[in-house]
C-alpha positions in Angstrom: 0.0 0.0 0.0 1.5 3.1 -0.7 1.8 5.9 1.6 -0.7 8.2 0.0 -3.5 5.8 0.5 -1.8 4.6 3.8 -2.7 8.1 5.2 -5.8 8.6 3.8 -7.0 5.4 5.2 -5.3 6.0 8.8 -7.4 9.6 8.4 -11.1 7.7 7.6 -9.8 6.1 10.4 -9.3 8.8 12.6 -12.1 10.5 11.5 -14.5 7.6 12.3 -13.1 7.4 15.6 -13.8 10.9 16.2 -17.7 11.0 14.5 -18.1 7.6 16.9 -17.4 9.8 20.2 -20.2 12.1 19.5 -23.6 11.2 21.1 -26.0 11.6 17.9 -28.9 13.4 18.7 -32.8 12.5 18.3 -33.1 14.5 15.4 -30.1 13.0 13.7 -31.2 9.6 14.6 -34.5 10.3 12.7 -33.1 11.5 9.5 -31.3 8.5 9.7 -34.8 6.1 10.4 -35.9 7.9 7.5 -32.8 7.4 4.9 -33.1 3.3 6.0 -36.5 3.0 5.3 -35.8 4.5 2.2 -33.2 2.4 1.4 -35.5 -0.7 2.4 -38.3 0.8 -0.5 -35.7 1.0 -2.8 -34.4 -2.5 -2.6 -37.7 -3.7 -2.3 -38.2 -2.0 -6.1 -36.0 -3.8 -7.6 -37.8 -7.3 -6.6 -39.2 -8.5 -10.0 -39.1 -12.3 -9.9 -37.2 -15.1 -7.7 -33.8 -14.2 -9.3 -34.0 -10.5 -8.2 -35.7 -11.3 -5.1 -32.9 -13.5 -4.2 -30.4 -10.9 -5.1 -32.0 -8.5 -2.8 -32.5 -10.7 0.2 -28.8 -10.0 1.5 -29.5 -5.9 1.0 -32.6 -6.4 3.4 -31.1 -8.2 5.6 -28.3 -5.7 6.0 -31.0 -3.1 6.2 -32.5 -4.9 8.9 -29.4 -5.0 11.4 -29.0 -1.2 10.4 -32.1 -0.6 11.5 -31.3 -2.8 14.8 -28.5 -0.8 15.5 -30.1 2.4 15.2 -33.2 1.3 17.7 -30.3 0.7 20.3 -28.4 3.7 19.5 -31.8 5.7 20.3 -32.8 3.8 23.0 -29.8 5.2 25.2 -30.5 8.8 24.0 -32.0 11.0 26.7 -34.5 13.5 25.9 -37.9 15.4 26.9 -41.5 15.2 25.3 -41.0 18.3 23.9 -37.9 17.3 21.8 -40.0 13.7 20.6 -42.7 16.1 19.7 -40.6 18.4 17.6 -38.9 15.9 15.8 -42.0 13.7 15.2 -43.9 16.9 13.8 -40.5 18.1 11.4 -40.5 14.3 10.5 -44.1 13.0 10.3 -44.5 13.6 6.3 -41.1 12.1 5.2 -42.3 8.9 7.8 -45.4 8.5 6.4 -44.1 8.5 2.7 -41.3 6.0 3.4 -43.6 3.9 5.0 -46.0 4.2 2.1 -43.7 3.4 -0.4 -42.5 0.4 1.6 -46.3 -0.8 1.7 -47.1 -0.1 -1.4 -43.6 -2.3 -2.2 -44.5 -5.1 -0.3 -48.4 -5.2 -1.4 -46.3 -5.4 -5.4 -44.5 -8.3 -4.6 -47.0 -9.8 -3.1 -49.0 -9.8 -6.3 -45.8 -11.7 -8.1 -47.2 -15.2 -8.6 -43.8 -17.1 -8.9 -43.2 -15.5 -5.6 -46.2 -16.8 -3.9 -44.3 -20.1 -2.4 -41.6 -17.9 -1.5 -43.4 -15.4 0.5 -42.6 -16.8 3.6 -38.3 -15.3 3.3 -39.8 -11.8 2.9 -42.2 -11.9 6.5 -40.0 -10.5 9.1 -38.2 -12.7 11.8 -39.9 -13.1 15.1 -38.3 -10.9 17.8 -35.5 -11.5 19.9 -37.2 -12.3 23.2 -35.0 -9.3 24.9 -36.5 -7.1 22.3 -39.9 -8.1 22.8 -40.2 -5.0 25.2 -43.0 -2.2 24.9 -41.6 1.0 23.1 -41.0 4.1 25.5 -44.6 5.7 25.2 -42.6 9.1 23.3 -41.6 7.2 20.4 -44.7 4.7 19.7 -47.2 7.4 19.5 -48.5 8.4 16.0 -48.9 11.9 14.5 
């Protein structure tokens, strides 16, 4: 490796390092929900038959740990009603189309008849039994 890249990557390092210290903040986190959920709508797209719905399989499932990750992350994130509220109300319309577009992606495969046998990969996993705790009241309520 030469030394040009050699510093560059001991900088992403660094710089990683740094970003990791930081405590992200609620409304980071959300923008973050929002981009994942997006990301899951757009893999779901590109399911068209068993050979692209196998191709995306790996992509949700890396989606799905992100998403994982970022529950935890929040769940250790203290903050007051008035800060869910803020952030619910500056996010509600960006949720609510993500989430749309991820229904409307899931009733569209759903309609694929040489995925009906297969439809049982695409419902989600049951719950970890340590996750299978109520959500803080702040963020379970809907706008």
């Amino acid at each position: 490796m030469s030394y040009t890249k050699l510093g560059v990557a001991y900088g992403l390092l660094a710089l990683l390092l740094v970003a990791g210290c930081k405590q992200p903040t609620l409304d980071e986190l959300a923008d973050e929900h929002i981009a994942l959920l997006n990301e899951l709508a757009d893999t779901l797209a590109t399911v068209k038959d068993k050979t692209s719905a196998e191709a995306a399989r790996p992509k949700l499932r890396e989606i799905r740990r992100k998403i994982k990750l970022l529950k935890a992350r929040a769940s250790k994130i203290e903050h007051d009603s008035k800060q869910t509220d803020a952030v619910r109300e500056r996010c509600a319309e960006r949720l609510r189309q993500a989430n749309e577009r991820i229904r409307w992606e899931s009733a569209r495969i759903q309609a694929i008849p040489e995925l009906n046998d297969d439809l049982q990969h695409w419902k989600p996993e049951p719950p970890d039994p340590d996750e299978a705790r109520p959500e803080p009241e702040s963020l379970s309520k809907s706008s």
